[in-house]
C-alpha positions in Angstrom: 0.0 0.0 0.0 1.3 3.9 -0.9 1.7 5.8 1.5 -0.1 9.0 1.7 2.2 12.1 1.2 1.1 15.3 2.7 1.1 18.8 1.1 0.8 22.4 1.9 -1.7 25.1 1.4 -1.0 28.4 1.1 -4.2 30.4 3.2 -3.3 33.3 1.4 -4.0 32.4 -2.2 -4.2 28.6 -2.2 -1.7 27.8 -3.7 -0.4 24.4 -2.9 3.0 23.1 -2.5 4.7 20.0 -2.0 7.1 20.8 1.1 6.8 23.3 4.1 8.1 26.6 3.0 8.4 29.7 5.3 6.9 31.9 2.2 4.2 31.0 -0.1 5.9 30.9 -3.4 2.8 32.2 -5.3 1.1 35.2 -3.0 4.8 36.5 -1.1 3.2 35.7 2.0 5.1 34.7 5.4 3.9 31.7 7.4 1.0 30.8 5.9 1.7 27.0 4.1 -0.5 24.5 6.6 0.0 20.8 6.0 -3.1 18.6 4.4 -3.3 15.0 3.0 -4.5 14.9 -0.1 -7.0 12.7 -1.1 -7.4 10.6 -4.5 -10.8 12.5 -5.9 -13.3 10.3 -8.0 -14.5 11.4 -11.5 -17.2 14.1 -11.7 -19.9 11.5 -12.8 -19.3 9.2 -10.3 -19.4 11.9 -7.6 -22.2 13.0 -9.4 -23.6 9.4 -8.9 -23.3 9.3 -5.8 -24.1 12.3 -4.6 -28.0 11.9 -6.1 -27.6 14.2 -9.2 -26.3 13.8 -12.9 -23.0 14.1 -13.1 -20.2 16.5 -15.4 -19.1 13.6 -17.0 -21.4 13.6 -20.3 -20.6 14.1 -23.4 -19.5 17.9 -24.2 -19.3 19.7 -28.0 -18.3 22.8 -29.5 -20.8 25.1 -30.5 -20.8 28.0 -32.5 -21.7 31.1 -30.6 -23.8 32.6 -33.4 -25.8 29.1 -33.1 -26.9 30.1 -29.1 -30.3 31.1 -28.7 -29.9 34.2 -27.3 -32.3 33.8 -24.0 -33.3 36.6 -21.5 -31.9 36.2 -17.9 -35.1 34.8 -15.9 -34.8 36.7 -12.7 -36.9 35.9 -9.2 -37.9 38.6 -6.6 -36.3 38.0 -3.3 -38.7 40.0 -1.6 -36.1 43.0 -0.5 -36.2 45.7 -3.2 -32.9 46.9 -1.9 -31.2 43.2 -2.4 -32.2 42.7 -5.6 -30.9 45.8 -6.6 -27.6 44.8 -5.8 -28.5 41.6 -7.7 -28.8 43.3 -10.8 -32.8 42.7 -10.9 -33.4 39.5 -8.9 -31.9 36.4 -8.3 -30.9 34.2 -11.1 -31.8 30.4 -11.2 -28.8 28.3 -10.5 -26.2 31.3 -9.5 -23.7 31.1 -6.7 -23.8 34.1 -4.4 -21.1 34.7 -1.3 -22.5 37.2 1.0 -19.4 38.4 3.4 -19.3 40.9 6.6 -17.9 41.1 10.0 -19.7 39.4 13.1 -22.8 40.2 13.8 -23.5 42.8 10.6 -26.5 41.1 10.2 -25.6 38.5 7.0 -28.0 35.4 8.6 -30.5 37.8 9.7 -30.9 39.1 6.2 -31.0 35.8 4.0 -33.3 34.1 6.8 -35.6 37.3 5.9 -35.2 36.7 2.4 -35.9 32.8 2.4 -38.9 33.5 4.3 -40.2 36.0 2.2 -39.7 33.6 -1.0 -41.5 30.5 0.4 -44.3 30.9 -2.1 -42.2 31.5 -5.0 -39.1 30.1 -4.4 -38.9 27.2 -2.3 -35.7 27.4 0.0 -33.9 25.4 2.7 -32.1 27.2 5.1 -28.8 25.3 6.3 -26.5 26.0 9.2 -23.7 24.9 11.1 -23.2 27.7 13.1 -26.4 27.7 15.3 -29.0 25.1 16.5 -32.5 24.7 15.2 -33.7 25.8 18.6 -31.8 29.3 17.9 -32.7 29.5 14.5 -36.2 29.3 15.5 -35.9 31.5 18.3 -34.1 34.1 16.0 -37.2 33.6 13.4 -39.8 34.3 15.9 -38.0 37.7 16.9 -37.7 38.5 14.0 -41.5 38.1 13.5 -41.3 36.1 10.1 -43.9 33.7 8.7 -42.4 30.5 10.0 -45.1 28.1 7.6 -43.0 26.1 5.2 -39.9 27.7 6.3 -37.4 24.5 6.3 -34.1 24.1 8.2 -31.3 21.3 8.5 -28.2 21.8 10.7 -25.1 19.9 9.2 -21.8 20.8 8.2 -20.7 17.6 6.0 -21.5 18.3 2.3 -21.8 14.1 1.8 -24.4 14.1 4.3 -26.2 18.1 3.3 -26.4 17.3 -0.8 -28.1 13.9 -0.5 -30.8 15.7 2.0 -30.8 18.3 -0.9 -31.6 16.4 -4.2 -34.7 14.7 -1.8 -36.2 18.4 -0.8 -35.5 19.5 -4.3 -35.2 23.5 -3.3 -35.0 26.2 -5.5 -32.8 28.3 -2.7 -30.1 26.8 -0.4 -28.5 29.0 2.1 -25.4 27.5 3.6 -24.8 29.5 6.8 -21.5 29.3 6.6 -18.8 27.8 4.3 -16.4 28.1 6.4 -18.1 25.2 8.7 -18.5 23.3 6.0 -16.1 20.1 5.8 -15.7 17.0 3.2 -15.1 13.4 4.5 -12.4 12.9 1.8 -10.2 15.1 3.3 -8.7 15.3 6.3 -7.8 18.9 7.0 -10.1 20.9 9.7 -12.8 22.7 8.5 -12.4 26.2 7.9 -8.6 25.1 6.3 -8.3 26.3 2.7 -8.7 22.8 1.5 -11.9 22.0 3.1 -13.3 25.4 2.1 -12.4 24.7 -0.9 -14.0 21.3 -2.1 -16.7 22.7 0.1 -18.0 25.1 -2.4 -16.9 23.3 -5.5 -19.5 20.9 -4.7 -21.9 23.3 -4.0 -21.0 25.3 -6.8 -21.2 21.9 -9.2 -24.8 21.2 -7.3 -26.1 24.6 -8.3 -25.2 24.6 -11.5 -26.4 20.7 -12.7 -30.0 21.5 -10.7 -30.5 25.1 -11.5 -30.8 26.0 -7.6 -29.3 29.3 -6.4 -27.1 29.2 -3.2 -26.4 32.0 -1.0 -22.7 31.0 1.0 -22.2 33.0 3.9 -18.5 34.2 3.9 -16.6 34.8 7.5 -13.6 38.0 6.5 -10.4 38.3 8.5 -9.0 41.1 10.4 -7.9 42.6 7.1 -11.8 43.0 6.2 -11.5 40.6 3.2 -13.2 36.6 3.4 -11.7 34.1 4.6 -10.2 31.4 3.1 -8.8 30.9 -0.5 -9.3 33.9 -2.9 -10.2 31.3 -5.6 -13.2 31.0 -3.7 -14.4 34.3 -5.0 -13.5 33.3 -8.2 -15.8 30.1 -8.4 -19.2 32.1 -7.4 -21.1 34.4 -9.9 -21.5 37.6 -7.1 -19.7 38.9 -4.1 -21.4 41.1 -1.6 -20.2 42.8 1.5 -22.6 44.0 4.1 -21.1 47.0 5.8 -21.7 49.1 8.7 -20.2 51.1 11.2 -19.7 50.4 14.9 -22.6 51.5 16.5 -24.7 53.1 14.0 -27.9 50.7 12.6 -27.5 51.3 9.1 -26.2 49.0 7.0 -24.9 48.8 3.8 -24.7 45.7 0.9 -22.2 46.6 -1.8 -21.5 44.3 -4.9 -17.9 43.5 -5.6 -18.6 41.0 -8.2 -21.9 40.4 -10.2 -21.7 37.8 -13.8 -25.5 38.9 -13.5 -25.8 42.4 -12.8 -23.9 46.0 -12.4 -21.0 45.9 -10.0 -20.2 48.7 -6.9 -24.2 48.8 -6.6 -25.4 49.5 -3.4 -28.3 49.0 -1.1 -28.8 50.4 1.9 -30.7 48.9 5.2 -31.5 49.9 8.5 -30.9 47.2 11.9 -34.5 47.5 13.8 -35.6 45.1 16.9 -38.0 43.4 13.8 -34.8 42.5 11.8 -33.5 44.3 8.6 -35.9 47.0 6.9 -35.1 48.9 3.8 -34.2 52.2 3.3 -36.2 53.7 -0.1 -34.5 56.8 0.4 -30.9 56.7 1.7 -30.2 60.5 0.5 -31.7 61.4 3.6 -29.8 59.3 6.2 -26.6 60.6 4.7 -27.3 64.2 5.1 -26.9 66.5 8.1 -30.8 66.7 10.1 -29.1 70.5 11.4 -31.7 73.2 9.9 -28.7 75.3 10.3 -25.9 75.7 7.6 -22.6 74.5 9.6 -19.0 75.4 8.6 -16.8 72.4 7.4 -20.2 71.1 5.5 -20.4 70.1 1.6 -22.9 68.1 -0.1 -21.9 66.3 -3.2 -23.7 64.2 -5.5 -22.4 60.8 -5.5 -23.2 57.5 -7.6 -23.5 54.4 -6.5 -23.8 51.8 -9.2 -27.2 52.6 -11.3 -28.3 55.2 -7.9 -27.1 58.8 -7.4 -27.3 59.5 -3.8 -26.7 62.8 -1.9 -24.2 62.3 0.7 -22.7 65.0 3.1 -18.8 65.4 3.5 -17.4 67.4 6.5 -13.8 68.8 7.0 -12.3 70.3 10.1 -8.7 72.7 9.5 -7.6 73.6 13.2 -3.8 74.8 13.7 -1.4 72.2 14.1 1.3 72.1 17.0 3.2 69.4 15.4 5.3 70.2 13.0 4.1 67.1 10.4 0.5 68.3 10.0 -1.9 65.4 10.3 -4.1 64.3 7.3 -7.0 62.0 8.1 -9.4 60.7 5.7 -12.8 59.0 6.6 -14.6 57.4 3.8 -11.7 59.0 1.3 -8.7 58.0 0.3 -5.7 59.4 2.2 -3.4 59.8 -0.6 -5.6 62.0 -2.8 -6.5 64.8 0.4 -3.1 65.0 0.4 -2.8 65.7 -3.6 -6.0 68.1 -3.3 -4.3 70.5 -0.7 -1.5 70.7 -3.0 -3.6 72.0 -6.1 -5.8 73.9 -3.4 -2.0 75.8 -2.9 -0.6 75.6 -6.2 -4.1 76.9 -8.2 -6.1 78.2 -5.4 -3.3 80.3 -3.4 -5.1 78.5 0.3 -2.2 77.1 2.0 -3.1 74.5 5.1 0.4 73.3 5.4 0.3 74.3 9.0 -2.7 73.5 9.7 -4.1 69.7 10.9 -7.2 68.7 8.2 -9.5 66.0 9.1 -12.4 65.1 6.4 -15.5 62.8 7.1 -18.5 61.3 4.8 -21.1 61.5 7.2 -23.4 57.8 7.3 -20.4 55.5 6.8 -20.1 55.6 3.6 -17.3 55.3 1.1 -16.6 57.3 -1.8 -14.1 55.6 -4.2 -15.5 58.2 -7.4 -13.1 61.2 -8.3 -16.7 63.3 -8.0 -15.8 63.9 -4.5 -12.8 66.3 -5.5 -14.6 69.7 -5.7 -17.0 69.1 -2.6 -13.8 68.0 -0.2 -12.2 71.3 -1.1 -15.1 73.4 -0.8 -15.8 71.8 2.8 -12.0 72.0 3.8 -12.3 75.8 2.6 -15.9 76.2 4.8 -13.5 75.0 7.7 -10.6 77.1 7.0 -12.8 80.9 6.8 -15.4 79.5 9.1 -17.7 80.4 7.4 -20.7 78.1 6.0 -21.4 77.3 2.7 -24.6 79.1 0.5 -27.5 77.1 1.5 -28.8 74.6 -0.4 -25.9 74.2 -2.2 -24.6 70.9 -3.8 -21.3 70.3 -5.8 -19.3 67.5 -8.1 -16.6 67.5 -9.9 -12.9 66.4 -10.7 -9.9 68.0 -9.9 -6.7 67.9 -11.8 -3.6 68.5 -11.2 -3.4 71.7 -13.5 -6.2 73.0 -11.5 -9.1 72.4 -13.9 -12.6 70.8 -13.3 -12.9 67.9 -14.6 -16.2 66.8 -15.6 -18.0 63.3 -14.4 -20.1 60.7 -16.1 -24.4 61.0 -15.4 -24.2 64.8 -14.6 -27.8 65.2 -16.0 -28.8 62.3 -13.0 -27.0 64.0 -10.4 -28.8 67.3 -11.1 -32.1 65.4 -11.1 -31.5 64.1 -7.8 -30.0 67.5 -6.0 -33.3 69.1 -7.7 -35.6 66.4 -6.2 -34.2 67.1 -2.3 -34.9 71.4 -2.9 -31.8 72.3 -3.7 -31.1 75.8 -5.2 -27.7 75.7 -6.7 -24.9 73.1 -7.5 -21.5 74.0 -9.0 -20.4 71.7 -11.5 -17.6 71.3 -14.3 -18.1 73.4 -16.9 -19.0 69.8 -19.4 -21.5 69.0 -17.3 -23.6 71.8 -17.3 -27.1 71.3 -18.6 -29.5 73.3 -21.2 -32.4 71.7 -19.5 -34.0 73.5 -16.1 -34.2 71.3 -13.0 -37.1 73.1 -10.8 -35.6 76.1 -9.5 -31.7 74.9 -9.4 -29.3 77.0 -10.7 -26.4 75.4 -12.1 -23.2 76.7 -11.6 -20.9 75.7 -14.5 -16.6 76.3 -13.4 -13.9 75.5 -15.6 -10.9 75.8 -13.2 -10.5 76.2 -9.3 -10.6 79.4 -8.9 -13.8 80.2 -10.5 -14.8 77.0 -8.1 -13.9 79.0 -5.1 -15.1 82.2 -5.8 -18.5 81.1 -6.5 -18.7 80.0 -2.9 -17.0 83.5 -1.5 
């Protein structure tokens, strides 16, 4: 009889090697290789076979593309308006989607919310092998959900979980969460890059050959990515991440990746006692509830995907005693404050190099559009003078390094929406400026910096 040779796994990336090495070869990474056995895997069909379902191992042909029917993506409601916007419309039959957040964010609460709103129309099963079905249904009842078909099975071995899945025949699985899940053909632990793994090929193989979508909850690590291999977000067709900050109740589901749908959409919840509740209009949770103008306050016009929201950015200049000035970004990229108080110098003639800036986006949000340029440097410039902004006054807009405005893509959205809240003036590059009339906004059209900052004098 062989004898079984072990190998290593690199956590990282997954990449496997053959001996123990203090750095992954593939990722760069330091102390990451754990050892596994590897295990002699049978053919798809007779895993297949065994597991209930047809198997991969049927006869396969090219086809011409032009010969594909050219069929509409049939999309199912899940029930939350603000998930299937992030979908791209719905849920697809037989996708794959891995749903990631830190502890507690509220990931189980929302798919148990969405498999009980789809009992009618989408039969589901709702696995875990986190929690009992005691807490489950405790956590149901709370919640206040329609318990009636709502089914449940609490397992972690994929042998044993698919064969109770082809007899249930669901059109929704939730597996709460892969990192739990484990394969008797290997002998790593579960939650070991190997296990996780073969976990979700399996499931990813059993979604595709019976057309049932699975939602895989994803644990992250401290770096805020999930954990476990990074091919794992490769072999799924969406990654979201539910978002929120410490202590506030909204929360916030951002795609990442969507084969289906629009990537960097967003929807936006709120954490009640009754569980998850959407938020129709997350403009106003962003913005200030001060009927006051306050100095150090810009609203900008941001997009989100296919939804322009209206979200509040703050700055505070105070003299610094230290003689490196500190910049701190919230929701903003460090690095590009830094590059905007160097044109504000160079173009503007406002020099802060003494002074300590601090900029906030107000709800926990996070801008990763150029947009944001003009409104951070009209809020830093509120700060510095003291002296508030024209109220209502909204603003977008790139800046360059030359000092011009750039202009942004959907200006004629983001006017719509600043006209929708009431407000009465937006400044905005000189491209985007629009021959229709918005209610009673006036648009402000710049071209550089200065004419930026002397509009708001």
């Amino acid at each position: 009889m062989s004898k079984s040779r072990s190998a290593y796994a690199c956590s990282g990336c997954g990449a496997v090697s053959n001996k123990w090495q203090g750095q992954c070869p593939d990722c760069g990474a330091w102390n990451t290789l754990t050892e596994f056995v590897p295990s002699v895997s049978a053919p798809a069909g007779a895993r297949g076979a065994r597991m209930g379902y047809a198997g991969a191992g049927g006869a396969v042909a090219v086809t011409r593309l032009a010969q594909v029917q050219d069929d509409a993506t049939q999309r199912q409601g899940t029930g939350l308006v603000e998930l299937d916007r992030v979908l791209g419309g719905g849920l697809v039959e037989g996708s794959v989607v891995l749903i990631g957040g830190d502890p507690g964010i509220g990931k189980s609460t929302l798919l148990l919310q969405a498999v009980a709103a789809m009992q009618a129309c989408l039969p589901g099963v709702y696995v875990t092998g986190e929690e009992s079905l005691g807490q489950v249904r405790a956590r149901a009842g709370r919640l206040g959900l329609e318990l009636g078909e709502l089914r449940c099975l609490t397992a972690t071995c994929v042998e044993q979980i698919l064969p109770q899945l082809v007899a249930e025949r669901p059109r929704l699985v939730v597996i709460d969460s892969i990192q739990t899940m484990y394969s008797e053909q290997l002998t790593a632990a579960p939650g070991s890059v190997s296990q996780v793994r073969e976990s979700a090929a399996r499931l990813v193989r059993f979604a595709k050959e019976t057309g049932t979508s699975v939602f895989l909850v994803g644990h992250v690590t401290k770096e805020g990515g999930i954990a476990g291999p990074r091919v794992l977000e490769h072999m799924v067709d969406a990654v979201l991440y539910f978002e929120g900050e410490s202590g506030s109740r909204f929360r916030v589901l951002r795609a990442f990746k969507n084969r289906f749908g629009a990537v960097n959409e967003l929807g936006v919840f709120a954490m009640t006692e009754a569980g998850l509740r959407e938020v129709p209009n997350p403009s106003a949770i962003f913005l200030s509830g001060s009927r006051e103008p306050q100095p150090g306050s810009a609203v900008m016009v941001t997009r989100e995907g296919t939804r322009p929201l209206l979200v509040e950015v703050q700055a505070l200049v105070d003299h610094s005693p230290l003689a490196n000035p500190r910049r701190v970004a919230l929701g903003l990229e460090q690095n590009r404050l830094a590059m905007l108080l160097a044109v504000m110098h160079r173009h503007g003639g406002i020099a802060v190099y003494d002074q300590d800036v601090f900029v906030n986006v107000v709800g926990g949000i996070r801008i990763q559009e150029t947009a944001a340029d003009l409104p951070v440097l009209l809020a830093i410039l509120s700060s510095l003078r003291n002296q508030p902004l024209s109220t209502p006054t909204v603003a977008f807009g790139e800046v360059g390094l030359s000092g011009e405005i750039r202009p942004v893509p959907n200006g004629e959205e983001r006017l719509r929406e600043a006209a929708t809240h009431g407000f009465k003036r937006a400044i905005v590059p000189y491209a985007n400026r629009s021959k229709k009339q918005y209610g009673e906004l006036e648009v402000v059209a710049v071209e550089y910096l200065r004419d930026a900052l002397e509009a708001v004098v």
